[in-house]
C-alpha positions in Angstrom: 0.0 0.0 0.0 1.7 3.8 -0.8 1.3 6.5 1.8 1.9 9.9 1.4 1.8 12.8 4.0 -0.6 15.5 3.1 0.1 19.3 4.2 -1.7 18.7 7.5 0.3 15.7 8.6 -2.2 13.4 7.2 -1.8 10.1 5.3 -3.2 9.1 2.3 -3.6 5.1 1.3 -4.0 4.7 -1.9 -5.9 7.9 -2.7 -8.0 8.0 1.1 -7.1 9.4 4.1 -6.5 7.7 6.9 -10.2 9.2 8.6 -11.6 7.8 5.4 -10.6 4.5 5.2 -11.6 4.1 8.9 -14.7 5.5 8.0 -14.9 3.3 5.3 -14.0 -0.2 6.9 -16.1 0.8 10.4 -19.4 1.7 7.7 -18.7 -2.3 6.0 -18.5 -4.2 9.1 -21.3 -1.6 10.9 -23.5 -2.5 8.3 -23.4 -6.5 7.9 -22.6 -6.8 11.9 -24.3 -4.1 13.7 -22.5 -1.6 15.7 -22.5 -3.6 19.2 -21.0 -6.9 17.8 -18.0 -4.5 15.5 -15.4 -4.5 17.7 -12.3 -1.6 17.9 -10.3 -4.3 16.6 -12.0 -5.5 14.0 -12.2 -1.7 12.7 -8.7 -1.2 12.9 -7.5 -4.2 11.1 -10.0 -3.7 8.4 -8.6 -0.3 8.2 -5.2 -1.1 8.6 -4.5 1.9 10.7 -3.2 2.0 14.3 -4.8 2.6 17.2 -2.6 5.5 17.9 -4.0 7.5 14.7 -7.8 5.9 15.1 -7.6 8.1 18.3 -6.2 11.3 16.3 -9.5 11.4 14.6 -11.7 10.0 16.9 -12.1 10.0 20.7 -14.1 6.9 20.6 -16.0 4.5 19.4 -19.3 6.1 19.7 -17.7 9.2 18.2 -16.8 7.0 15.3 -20.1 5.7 15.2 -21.8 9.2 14.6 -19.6 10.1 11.5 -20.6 7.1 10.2 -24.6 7.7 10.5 -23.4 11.3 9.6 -22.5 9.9 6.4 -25.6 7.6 5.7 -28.1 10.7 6.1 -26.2 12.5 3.9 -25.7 10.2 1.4 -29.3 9.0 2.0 -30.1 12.7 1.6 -28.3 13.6 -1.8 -28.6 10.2 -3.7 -31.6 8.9 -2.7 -34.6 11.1 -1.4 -33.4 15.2 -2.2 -32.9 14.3 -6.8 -36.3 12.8 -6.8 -37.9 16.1 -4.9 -35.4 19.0 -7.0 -38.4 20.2 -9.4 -39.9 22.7 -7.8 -42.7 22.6 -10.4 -42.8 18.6 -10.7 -45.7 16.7 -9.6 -45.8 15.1 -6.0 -47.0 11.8 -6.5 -45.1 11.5 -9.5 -42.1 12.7 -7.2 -42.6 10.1 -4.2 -42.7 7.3 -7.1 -39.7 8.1 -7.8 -38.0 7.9 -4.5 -40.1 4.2 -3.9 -38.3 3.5 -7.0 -34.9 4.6 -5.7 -35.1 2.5 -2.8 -35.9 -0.9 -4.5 -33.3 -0.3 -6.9 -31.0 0.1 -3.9 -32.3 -2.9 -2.4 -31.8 -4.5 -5.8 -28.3 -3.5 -6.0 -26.9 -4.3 -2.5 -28.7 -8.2 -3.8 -31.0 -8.0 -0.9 -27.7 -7.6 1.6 -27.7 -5.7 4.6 -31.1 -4.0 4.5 -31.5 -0.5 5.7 -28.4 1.1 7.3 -30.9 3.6 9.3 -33.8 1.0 10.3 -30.6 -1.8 11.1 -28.9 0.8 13.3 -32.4 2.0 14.8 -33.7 -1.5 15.9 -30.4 -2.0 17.1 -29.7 1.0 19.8 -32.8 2.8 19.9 -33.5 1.2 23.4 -30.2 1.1 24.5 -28.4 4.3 23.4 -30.2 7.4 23.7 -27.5 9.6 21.2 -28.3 7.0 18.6 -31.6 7.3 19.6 -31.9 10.8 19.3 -29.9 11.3 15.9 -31.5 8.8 14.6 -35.3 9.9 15.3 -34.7 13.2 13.5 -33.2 11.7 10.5 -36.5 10.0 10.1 -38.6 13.0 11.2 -36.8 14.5 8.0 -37.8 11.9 5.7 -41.5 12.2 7.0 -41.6 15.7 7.0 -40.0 15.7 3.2 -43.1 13.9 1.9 -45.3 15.4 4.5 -44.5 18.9 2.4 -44.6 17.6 -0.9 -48.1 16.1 -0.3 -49.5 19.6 1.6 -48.1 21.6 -1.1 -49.8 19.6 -3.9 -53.0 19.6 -2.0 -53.2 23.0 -1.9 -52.2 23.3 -5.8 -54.9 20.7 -6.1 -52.9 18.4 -7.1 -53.9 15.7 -4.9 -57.2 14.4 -3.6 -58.6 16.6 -0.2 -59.3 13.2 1.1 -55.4 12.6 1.5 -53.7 13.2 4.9 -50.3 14.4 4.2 -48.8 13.9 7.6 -50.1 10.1 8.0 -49.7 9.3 4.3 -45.8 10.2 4.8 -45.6 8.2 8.2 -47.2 5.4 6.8 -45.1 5.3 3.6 -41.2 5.4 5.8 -43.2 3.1 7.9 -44.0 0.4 4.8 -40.4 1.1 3.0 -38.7 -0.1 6.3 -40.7 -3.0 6.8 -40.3 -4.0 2.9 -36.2 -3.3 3.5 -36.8 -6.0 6.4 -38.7 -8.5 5.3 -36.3 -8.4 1.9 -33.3 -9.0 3.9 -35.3 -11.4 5.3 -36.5 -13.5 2.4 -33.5 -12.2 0.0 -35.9 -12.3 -2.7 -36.1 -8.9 -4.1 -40.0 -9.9 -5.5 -40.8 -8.8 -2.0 -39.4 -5.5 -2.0 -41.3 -5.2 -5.7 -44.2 -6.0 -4.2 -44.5 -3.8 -1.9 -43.5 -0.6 -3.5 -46.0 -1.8 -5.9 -48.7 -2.1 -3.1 -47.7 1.9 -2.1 -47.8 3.3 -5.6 -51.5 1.5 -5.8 -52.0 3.2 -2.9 -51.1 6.5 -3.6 -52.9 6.6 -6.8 -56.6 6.7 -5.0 -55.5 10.4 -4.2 -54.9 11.9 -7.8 -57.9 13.7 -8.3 -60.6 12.6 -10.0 -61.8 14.3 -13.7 
């Protein structure tokens, strides 16, 4: 492997610094493993880096722990929910369609592996580590409240049916993904995941309006 020192003192390993390849190999192991049962260890001889510089970037484990969910909102953020939503003029059904779509494909690529980095990490420390807990809860408080606007501001436009509740229309649609992320992990047969974004869009559809 070639290292280099960057102008901060900093190496690089083939092209990462040394933060990202922690970052990196703690986010594999996180994700197939959880983030009780991923050892300091284990992250460190993933990385390959000492435990000397794991502690010039990070303080701890839990520290470690939220860069990594850090990194899975945004990413969840800027790839999967925000492209889907950039219109300003774009229709919101239409718009949340495309997100259900996003997320299957995802499923589709990671070959049913893993299931949601969010709902694994939720299920896992939401009862036992209030930070988590907490970071955790807004992340999907954001996701609600993205299609919670969308919905409300097509309403109004008239755009979708009066008979729709936007608040418990977005809570029940985060509420279906995850369990379709599960129960495809689950079953490793992405059919299921089809399924049930197919079950949603048929849902959404009895609140376009009605010429």
């Amino acid at each position: 492997m070639t290292t280099k020192t960057t102008e901060n003192g900093g190496k690089i390993r083939d092209g990462r610094s040394t933060r990202e390849a922690i970052l990196e190999a703690a986010s594999r192991l996180i994700h197939v493993h959880g983030y009780n049962h991923t050892a300091l260890d284990d992250v460190l001889r993933e990385s390959g880096v000492g435990k000397g510089n794991f502690y010039y970037h990070f303080k701890s484990k839990e520290e470690l722990g939220y860069a990594i969910l850090d990194q899975i909102i945004g990413s969840f953020l800027d790839r999967t929910l925000e492209p889907c939503f950039s219109d300003p003029e774009g229709r919101a059904l239409t718009q949340i369609r495309c997100f259900l779509d996003r997320v299957l494909e995802t499923q589709r690529e990671r070959n049913c592996v893993g299931g949601c980095p969010l709902g694994n990490l939720a299920s896992e420390l939401s009862d036992v580590h209030e930070g988590f807990r907490a970071r955790l809860a807004s992340v999907f408080a954001a996701w609600r409240e993205r299609l919670t606007l969308a919905l409300t501001t097509a309403q109004r436009g008239g755009a979708v049916d009066g008979a729709c509740r936007p608040e418990a229309v977005a809570g029940f649609l985060v509420a279906s993904l995850e369990g379709a992320i599960l129960l495809t992990k689950l079953t490793k047969d992405i059919t299921v995941m089809e399924q049930c974004v197919a079950e949603m869009k048929r849902y959404l559809s009895l609140f376009e309006p009605r010429v």
